[in-house]
C-alpha positions as CSV (number, residue, x, y, z in Angstrom):
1,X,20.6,71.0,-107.5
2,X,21.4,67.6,-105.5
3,X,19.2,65.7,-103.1
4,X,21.4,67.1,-100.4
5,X,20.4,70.5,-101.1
6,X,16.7,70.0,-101.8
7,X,16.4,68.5,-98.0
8,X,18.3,71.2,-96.5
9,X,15.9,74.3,-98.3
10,X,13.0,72.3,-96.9
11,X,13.8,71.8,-93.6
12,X,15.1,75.6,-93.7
13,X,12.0,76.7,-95.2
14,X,9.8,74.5,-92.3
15,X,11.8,76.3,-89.5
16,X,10.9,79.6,-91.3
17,X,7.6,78.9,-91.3
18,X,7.9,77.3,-87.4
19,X,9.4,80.3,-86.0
20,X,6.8,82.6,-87.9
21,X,3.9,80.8,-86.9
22,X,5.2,80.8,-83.3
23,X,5.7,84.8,-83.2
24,X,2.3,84.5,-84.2
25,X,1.2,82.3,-81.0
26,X,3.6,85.2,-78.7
27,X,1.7,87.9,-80.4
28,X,-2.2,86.4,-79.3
29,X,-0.8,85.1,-76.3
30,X,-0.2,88.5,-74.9
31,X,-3.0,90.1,-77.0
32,X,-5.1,87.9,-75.0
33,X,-3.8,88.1,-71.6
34,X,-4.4,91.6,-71.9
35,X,-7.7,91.3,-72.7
36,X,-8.3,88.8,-69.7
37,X,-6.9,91.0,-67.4
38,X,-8.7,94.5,-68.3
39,X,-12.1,92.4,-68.8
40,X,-11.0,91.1,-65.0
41,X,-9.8,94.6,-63.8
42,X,-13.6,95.7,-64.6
43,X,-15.1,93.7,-62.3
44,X,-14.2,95.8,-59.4
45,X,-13.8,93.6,-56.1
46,X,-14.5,90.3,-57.8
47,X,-12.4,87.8,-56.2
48,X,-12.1,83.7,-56.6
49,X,-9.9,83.0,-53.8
50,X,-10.4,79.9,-52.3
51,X,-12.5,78.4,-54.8
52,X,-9.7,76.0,-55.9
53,X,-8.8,72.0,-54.6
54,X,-5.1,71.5,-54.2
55,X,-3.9,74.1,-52.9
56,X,-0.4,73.2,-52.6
57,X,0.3,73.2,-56.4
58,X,0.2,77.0,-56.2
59,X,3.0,77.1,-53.9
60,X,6.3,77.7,-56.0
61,X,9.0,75.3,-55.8
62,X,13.2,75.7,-55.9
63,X,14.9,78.0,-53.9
64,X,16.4,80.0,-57.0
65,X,13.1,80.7,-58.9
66,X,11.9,81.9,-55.0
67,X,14.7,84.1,-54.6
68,X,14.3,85.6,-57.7
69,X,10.5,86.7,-56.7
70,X,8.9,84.0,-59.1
71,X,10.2,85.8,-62.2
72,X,11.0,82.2,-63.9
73,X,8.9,81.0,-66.4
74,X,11.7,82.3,-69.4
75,X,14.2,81.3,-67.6
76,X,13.9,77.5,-66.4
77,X,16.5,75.5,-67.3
78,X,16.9,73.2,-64.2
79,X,15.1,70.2,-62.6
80,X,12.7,73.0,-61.2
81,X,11.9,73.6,-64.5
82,X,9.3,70.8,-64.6
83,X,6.7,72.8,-62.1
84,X,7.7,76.3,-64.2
85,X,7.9,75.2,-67.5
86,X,8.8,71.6,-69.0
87,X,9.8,73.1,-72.2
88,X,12.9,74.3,-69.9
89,X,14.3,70.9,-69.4
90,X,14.8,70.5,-72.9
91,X,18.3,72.9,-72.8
92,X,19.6,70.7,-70.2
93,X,22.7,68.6,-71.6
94,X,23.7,66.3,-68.5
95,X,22.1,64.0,-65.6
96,X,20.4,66.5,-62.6
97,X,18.7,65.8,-60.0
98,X,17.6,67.6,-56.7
99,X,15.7,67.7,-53.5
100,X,13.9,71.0,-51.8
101,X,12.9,71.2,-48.3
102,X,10.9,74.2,-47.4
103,X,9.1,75.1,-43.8
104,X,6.3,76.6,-45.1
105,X,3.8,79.2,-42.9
106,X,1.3,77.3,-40.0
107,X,3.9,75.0,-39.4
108,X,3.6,72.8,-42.7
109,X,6.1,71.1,-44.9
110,X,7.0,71.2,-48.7
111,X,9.3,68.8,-50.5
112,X,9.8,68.7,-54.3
113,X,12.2,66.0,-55.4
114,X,13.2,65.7,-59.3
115,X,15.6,64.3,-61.7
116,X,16.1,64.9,-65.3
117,X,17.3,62.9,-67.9
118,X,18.9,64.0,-71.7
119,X,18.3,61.5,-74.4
120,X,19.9,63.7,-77.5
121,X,18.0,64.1,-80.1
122,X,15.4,61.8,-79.0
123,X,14.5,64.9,-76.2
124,X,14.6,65.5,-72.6
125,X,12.4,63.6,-69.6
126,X,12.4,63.7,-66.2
127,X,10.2,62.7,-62.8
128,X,9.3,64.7,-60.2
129,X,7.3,64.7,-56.7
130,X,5.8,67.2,-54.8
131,X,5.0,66.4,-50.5
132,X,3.0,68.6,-48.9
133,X,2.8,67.3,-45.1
134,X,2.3,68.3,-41.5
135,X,2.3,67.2,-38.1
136,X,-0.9,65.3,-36.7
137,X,-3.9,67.7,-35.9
138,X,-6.5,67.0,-33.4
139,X,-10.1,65.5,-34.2
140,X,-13.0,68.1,-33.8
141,X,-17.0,67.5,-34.5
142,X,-19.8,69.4,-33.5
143,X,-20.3,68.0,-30.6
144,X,-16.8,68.5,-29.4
145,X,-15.8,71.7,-31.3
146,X,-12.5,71.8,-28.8
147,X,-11.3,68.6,-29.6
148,X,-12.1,65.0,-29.5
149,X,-8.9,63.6,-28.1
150,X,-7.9,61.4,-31.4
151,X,-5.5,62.6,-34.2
152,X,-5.4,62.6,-37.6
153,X,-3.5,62.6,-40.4
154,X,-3.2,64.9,-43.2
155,X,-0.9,65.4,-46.6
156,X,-1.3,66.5,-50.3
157,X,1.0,65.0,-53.1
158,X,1.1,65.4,-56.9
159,X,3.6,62.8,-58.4
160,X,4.6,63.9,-62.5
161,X,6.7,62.8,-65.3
162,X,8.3,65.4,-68.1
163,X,9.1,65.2,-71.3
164,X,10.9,68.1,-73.2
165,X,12.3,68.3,-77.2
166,X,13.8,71.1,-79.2
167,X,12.3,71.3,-81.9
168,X,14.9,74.1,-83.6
169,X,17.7,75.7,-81.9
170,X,15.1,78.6,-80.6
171,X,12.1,77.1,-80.1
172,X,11.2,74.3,-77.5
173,X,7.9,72.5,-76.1
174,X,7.6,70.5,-73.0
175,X,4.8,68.3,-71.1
176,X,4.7,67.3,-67.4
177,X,1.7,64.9,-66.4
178,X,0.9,64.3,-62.9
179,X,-1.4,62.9,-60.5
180,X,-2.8,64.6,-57.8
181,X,-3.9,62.8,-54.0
182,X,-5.4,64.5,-51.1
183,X,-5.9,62.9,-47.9
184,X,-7.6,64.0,-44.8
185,X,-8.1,61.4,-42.0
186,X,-10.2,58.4,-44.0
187,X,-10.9,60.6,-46.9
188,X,-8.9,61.4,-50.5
189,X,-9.8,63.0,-53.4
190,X,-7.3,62.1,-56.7
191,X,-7.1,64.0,-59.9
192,X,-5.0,64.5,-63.1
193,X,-3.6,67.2,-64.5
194,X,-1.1,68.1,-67.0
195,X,1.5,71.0,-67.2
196,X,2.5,72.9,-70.7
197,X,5.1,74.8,-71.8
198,X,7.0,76.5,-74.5
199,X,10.3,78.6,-74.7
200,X,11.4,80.7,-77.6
201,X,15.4,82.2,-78.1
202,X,15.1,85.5,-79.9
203,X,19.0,85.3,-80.3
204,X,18.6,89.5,-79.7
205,X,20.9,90.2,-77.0
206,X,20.1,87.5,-74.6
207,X,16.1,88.1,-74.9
208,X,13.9,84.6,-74.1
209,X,10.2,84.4,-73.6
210,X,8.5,81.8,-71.9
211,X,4.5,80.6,-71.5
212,X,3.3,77.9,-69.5
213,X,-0.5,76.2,-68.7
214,X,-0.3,74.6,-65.5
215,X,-2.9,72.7,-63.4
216,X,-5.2,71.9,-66.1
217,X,-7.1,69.1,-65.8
218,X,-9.5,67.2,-63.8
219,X,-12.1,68.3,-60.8
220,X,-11.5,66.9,-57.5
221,X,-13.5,65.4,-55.3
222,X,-13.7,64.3,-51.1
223,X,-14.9,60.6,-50.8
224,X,-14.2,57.8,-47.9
225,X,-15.1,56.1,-44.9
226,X,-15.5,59.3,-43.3
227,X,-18.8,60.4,-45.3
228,X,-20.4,57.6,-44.3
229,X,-23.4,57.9,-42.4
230,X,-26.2,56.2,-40.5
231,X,-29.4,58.8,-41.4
232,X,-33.1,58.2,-40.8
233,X,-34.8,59.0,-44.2
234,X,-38.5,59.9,-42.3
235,X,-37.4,60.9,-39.0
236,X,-41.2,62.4,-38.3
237,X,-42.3,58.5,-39.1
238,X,-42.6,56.3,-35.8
239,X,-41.6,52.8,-35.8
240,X,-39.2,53.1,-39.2
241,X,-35.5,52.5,-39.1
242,X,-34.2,55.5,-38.1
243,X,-30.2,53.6,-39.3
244,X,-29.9,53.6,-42.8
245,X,-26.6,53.3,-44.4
246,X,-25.9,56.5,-46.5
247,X,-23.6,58.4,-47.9
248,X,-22.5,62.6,-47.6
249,X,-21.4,63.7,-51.1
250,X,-19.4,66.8,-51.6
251,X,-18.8,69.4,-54.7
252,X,-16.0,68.5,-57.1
253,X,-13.9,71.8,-57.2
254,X,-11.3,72.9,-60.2
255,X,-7.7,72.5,-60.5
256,X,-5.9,76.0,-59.5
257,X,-5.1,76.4,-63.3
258,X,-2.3,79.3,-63.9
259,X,-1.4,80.6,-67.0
260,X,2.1,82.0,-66.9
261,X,3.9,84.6,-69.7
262,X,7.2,85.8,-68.9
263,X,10.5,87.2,-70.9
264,X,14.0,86.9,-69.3
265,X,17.4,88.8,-70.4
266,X,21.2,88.0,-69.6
267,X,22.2,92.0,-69.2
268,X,26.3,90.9,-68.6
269,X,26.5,87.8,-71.3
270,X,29.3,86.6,-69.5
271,X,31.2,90.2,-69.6
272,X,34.4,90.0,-66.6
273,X,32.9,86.2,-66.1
274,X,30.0,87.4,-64.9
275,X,26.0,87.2,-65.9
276,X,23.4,89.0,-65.2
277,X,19.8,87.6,-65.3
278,X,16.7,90.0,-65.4
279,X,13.0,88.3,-65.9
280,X,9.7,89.3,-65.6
281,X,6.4,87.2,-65.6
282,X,2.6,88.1,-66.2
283,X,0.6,85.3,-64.5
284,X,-3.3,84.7,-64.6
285,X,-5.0,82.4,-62.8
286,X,-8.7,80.7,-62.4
287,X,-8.7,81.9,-58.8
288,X,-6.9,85.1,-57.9
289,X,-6.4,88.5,-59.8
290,X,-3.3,89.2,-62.3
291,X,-0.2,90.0,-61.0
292,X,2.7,90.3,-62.2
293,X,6.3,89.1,-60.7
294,X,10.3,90.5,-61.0
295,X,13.4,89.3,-60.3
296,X,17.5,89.2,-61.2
297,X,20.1,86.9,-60.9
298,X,24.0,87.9,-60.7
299,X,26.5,84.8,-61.4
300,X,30.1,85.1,-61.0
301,X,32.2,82.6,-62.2
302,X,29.2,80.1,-63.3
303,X,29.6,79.8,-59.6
304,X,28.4,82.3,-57.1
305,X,24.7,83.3,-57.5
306,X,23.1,86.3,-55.8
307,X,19.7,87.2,-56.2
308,X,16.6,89.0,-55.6
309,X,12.8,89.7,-56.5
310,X,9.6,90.9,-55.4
311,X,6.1,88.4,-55.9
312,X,3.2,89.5,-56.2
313,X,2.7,93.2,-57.6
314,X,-0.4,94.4,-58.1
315,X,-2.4,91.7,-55.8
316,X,-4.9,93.2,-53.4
317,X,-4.0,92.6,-49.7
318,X,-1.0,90.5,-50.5
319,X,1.5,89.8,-47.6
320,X,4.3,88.7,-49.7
321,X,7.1,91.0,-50.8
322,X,11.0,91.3,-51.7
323,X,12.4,87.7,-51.6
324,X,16.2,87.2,-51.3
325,X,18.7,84.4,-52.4
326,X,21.5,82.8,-53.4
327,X,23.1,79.5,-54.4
328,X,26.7,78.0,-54.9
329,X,27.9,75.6,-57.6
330,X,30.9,73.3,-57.0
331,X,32.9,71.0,-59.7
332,X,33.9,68.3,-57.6
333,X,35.4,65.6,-60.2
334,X,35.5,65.9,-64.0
335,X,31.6,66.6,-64.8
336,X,30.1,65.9,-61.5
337,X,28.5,69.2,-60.3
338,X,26.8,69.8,-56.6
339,X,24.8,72.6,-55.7
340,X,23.5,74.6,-53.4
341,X,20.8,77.2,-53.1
342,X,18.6,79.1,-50.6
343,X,16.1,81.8,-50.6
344,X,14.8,83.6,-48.0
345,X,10.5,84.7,-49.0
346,X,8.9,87.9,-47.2
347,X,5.1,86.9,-46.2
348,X,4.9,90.3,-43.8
349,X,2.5,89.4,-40.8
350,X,3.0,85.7,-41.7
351,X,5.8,83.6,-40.8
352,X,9.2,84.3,-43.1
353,X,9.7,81.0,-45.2
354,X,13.4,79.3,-45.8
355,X,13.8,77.2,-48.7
356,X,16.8,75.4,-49.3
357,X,18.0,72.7,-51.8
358,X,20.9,70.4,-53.0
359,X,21.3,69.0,-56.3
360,X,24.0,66.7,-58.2
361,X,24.7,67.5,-61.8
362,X,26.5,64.1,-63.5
């Protein structure tokens, strides 16, 4: 037996022991989750909504994972896939990048902005930018609880960078690092977090499954001009000064962490040029029940893309619903690619959201 050969059996025996070992991980992983959710489920009207700083991370980016109710974590394989699951951008073989406007409920704004960037064997990164902004609100203090007359500002942004890598042709890992910045008049509170993921081919008829960690990192925190203060330490003392500088201090409140486990299957596999997409994700997070999310995806042509979801089963008093979308891709010159996509998300008594996006494929 030559060298040649020797190298070869080890590196097939590694991948062997790789893809067992990750089975392994698939097989806790949902043991677990199932154990999280009936040892939840058991604590009957137990909530932590609301408990959580930034917000805006929860709210799901890209018109096509929106349309398809959410049902995305298997399936990523776009610039969005950075917010669902980095290990997604990992099966991406050319230059993408995108931008994603959404006008989201009580008249505020989300943008998400990414590109990605294949590097062979070396892996995958990308950047990516998340704006969550809205028009100027007016001042209020308790002394003037219907307004003060002067406006402020107010925004939330995270700011990341990915990096993805097959590590054999079914099994991939991806990281996305980001900073976090709230700001509220003279005030901000910054964090770090970092995002997770893995993806695993079953090469069984189109089957993937997908698992993602988002959000976890640091606590954040309100501090500024605006908590300081002048306070009079002994105000039942006479003659003291009744103006000392001090300072107001806040709690330091968690990340929204979200752990996501989804499985995705192409029914059609390109039967009479067409594909069709079915996924389904378990999510669990730090500060909500389980739920669970569905969705499909028709393509015609590697063109035309219909699709449709629902978000949000099993939450209590949810107002979200069926979501609809769709998307176009266009070959313009040689590999040059544009596309288009929209999605159309129920919120019931709230205000419908539109998301829409354009990306350029080179």
């Amino acid at each position: 037996m030559n060298a040649k050969n020797i190298v070869y059996m080890f590196f097939r025996r590694s991948e062997h022991k790789l893809l067992g070992a990750m089975k392994k991980i698939i097989l806790c992983t949902i043991v677990l989750l199932c154990i999280c959710s009936s040892t939840f489920y058991a604590q009957v009207g137990v909530t932590k909504v609301g408990t959580t700083a930034s917000k805006f991370l929860s709210i799901d980016v890209g018109p096509r994972a929106n349309g398809m109710g959410s049902a995305y974590v298997a399936l990523a394989n776009d610039v969005t896939a950075m917010y669902w699951n980095p290990a997604g951008i990992s099966n991406m073989e050319n230059f993408e990048m995108m931008f994603s406007n959404t006008k989201w409920i009580a008249d505020v704004t989300l943008n998400y902005a990414g590109a990605v960037v294949p590097l062979g064997d070396i892996g995958t990164i990308g950047v990516n930018a998340t704006f969550l902004t809205m028009d100027q609100i007016e001042r209020t203090t308790v002394e003037n609880p219907d307004g003060t007359g002067e406006f402020v500002d107010a925004g939330n942004y995270a700011f990341g960078i990915s990096y993805a890598r097959n590590l054999t042709d079914q099994f991939s890992i991806g990281f996305n690092g980001k900073y976090i910045l709230e700001k509220l008049f003279h005030s901000s509170a910054t964090g770090f977090a970092v995002d997770v993921g893995v993806l695993f081919d079953t090469h069984l008829s189109g089957l993937k499954l997908g698992m993602s960690i988002s959000n976890y990192g640091t606590k954040m925190k309100l501090s500024g001009q605006d908590f300081q203060v002048q306070h009079d330490p002994y105000p039942s003392v006479a003659g003291n000064n009744g103006n000392i500088s001090a300072a107001l201090s806040t709690d330091a409140f968690d990340l929204p962490l979200l752990f996501r486990l989804g499985a995705s299957m192409d029914i059609l596999k390109g039967l009479f040029g067409s594909n069709l997409i079915l996924s389904v994700d378990a999510l669990h997070p730090n500060d909500d029940i389980e739920s669970m999310n569905i969705g499909g995806e028709y393509i015609f042509e590697n063109m035309l893309s219909l699709r449709m979801g629902y978000k949000g089963l099993f939450l209590k008093d949810s107002q979200q619903g069926i979501n609809y979308g769709g998307g176009v891709r266009l070959n313009v010159t040689g590999r040059t690619t544009l596309l288009f996509d929209y999605s159309y998300i129920s919120f019931g008594d709230l205000k419908n959201v539109h998301m829409f996006s354009v990306g350029l494929g080179l």
